[in-house]
C-alpha positions in Angstrom: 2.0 39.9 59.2 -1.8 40.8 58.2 0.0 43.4 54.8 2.6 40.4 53.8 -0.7 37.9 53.4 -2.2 40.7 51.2 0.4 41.2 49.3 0.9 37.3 48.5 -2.9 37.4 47.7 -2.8 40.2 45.1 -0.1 38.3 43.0 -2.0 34.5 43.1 -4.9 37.0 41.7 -2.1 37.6 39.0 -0.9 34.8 38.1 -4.5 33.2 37.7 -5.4 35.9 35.4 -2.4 35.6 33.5 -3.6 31.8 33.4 -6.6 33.0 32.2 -5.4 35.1 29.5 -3.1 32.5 28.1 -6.0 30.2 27.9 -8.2 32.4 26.1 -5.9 33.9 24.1 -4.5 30.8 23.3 -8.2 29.5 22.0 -8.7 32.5 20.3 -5.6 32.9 18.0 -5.0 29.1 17.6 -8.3 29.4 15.1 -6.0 28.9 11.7 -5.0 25.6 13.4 -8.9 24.5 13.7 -9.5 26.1 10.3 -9.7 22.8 8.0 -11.8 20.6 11.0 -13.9 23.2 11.5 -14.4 23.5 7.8 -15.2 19.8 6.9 -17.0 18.9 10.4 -20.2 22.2 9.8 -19.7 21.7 5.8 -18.7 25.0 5.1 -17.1 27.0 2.2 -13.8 28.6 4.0 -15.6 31.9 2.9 -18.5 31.2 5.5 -15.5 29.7 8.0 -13.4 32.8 7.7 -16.8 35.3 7.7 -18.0 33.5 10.7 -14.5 34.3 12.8 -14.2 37.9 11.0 -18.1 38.6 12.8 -17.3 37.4 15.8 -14.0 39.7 15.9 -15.9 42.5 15.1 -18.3 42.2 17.4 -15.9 41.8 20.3 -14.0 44.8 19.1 -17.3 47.1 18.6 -18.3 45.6 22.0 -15.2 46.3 24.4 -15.4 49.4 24.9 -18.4 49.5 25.9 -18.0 46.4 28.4 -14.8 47.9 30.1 -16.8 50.9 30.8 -20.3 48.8 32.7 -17.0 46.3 34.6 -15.8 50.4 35.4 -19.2 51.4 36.5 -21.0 48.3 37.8 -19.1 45.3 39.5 -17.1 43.2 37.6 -18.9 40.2 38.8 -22.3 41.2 37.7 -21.1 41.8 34.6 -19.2 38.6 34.2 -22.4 37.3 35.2 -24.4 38.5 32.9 -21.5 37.7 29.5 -21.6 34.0 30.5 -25.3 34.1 30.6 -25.4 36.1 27.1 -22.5 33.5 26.1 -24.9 30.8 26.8 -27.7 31.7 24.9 
């Protein structure tokens, strides 16, 4: 009884990451959609809009790496920790 419990506990953990993914995911690529608002509501040039996204991809690219190895090496809650703190400031 105790392994069937586990087992239906490991795929909740599943399907709220995949939750999770969607979500973020979703937020992340829907950008073109929020393009214009986003645009008119900071009074930017689409130059500035676009450069502003294209750093932030960059950065998260450069950056993963590095992350998936500390989550490897430290626990992944310390480190989630610590990127909503950073996301925060």
């Amino acid at each position: 009884m105790e392994e069937s419990k586990r087992s239906y506990y490991g795929w909740v953990v599943v399907g709220l990451v995949l939750l999770a993914e969607l979500l973020t995911f979703g937020l992340v690529y829907s950008f073109g959609v929020f393009f214009k608002p986003v645009t008119s509501e900071f009074v930017w040039s689409r130059e500035a809009t676009a450069g502003a996204f294209s750093v932030y991809a960059i950065i998260h690219d450069l950056l993963a790496p590095a992350t998936g190895a500390l989550t490897d090496r430290f626990d992944p809650r310390v480190i989630t920790i610590i990127g909503g703190f950073s996301l925060g400031l």
